[in-house]
N, C-alpha and C positions, 0 to 999 in steps of 0.2 A: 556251559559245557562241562561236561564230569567225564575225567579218564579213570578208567579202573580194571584189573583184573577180574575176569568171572572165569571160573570153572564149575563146567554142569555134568551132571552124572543120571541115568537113566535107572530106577532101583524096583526090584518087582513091589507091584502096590501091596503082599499082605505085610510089609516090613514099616508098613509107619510107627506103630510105638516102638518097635526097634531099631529104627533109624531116630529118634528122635532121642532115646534114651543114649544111643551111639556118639550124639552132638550132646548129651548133657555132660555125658560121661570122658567126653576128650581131651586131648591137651587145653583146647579151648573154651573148657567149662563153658558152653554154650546154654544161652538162658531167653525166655520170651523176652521178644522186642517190640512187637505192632502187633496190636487186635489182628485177628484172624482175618480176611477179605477174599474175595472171588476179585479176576481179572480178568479183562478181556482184550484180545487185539485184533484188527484189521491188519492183515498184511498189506502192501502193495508190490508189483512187481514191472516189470517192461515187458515187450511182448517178443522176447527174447528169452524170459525165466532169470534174466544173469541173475538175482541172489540167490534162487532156487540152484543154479550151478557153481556160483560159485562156493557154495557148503559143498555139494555132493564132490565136487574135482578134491576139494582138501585144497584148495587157494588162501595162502596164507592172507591173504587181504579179504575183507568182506564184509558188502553193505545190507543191512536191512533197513527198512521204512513202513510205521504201522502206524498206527491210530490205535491210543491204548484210554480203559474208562475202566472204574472199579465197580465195583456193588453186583450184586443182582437183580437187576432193574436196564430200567431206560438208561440211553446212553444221555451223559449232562457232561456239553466242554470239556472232550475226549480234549489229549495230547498226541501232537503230532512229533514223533520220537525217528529221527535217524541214527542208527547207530556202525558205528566202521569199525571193524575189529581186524588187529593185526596180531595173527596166534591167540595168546589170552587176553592181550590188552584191549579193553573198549571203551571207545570214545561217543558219547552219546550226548545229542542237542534234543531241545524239547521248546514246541512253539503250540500255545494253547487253540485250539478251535473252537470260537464261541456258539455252537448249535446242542441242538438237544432233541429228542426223540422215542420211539422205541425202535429196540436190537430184537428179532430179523424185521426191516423194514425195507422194500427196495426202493421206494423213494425215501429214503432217510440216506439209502446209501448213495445215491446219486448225488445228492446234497453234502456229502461227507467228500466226495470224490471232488468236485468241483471247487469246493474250497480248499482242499488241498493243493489242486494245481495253479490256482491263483496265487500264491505263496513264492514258487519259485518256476521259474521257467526249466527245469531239467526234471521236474516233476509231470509235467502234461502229459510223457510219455509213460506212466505209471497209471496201473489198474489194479481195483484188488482183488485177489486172486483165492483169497482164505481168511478164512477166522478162527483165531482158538482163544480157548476158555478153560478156568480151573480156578482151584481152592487154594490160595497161601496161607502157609502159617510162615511167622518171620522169628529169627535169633539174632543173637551179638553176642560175642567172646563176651569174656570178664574182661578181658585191656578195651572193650569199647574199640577193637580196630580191626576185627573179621566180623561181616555177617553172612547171614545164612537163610535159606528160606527153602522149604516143601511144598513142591507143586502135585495134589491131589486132585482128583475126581476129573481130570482132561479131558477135554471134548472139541472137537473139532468140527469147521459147518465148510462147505467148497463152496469159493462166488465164481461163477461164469456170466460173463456178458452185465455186468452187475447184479444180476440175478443170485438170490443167497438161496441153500439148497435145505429145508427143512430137515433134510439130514441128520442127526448128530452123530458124527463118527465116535466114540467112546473109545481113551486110552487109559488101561488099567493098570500101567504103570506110574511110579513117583519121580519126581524130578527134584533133584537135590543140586542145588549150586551155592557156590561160596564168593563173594564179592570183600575185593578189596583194596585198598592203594598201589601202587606197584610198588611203592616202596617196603612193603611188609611182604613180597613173596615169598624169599627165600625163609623167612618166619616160617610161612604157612608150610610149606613144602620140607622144614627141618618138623613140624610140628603133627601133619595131617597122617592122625592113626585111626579115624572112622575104623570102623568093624570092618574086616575084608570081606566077610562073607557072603556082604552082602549084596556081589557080583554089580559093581558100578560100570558104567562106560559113559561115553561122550553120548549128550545126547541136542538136537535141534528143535523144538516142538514146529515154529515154523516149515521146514524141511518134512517133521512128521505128517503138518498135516494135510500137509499139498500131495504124498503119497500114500495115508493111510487107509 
């Protein structure tokens, strides 16, 4: 289990080498960490929306559940990632699922669904409801104790009835979030002088792409 603060910000997408020169340039002399990678997740939800609502209410408590695999490619022994966040702080478990396939499949998704709720019984009641997808590039301070990562090129696909939608919704903005211990926030928050300009906010991709 990993507890940690994330704060994510929503950035228009032509600001990537300015937003990246803004992370080199900061209190936190931010520098490459991990090769470059595309991500992808499965959401799930109940047939109620609660995590779908309880982002939009502004509920200080809040669960997600996805199926998360890297590459651009076939999905290969996705992880099965719950995460609970209370304001900043998130606590996130990880149980691997040993399957593999091709992404959009809908019998691949069937087979991803069904192994998941064998796992736990408060799961059965869980469908997924969305997928999104994008490009990270990943940083770390110079103290090795904030990282950082840019999420480009987002795209979004809607599942109904397990049915995945050929769709790709396309989202032209950047996602900039910062991870880190709880014990270093008040660091970050003495520390965090990103470029203002460059009009941040809270942002959800999950939330985005169930309405975009």
């Amino acid at each position: 289990m990993e507890t940690r603060f994330e704060r994510k910000w929503r950035i228009n997408g032509g600001f990537l080498y300015q937003l990246k020169t803004a992370l080199e340039v900061s209190n936190f002399q931010f520098v490459k960490h991990h090769p470059d990678r595309w991500i992808n997740s499965i959401y799930y939800d109940d047939m109620f929306n609660t995590s779908i609502y309880q982002n939009l209410n502004g509920d200080q408590r809040k669960q997600k559940i996805r199926l998360r695999w890297y590459g651009n490619g076939n999905v290969l022994n996705p992880n099965l990632e719950i995460k609970n966040k209370n304001l900043f702080l998130t606590t996130k478990t990880k149980k691997k699922i040993m399957i593999k396939g091709n992404y959009p499949d809908n019998d691949l998704l069937l087979k991803l669904s069904d192994k998941i709720k064998s796992i736990s019984p408060f799961l059965i009641s869980y469908s997924p409801i969305t997928s999104t997808h994008y490009y990270r590039y990943y940083f770390i301070s110079k103290n090795k104790k904030i990282r950082a990562t840019i999420d480009d090129q987002v795209f979004y696909r809607s599942i109904n009835n397990l049915r995945i939608s050929p769709l790709k919704k396309r989202d032209t903005n950047l996602i900039l979030e910062l991870k880190y211990d709880k014990a270093y926030d008040q660091y970050v928050r003495d520390n965090l002088s990103i470029n203002n300009s460059l009009r941040i906010s809270k942002n959800s991709k999950f939330v985005n792409s169930f309405f975009y």
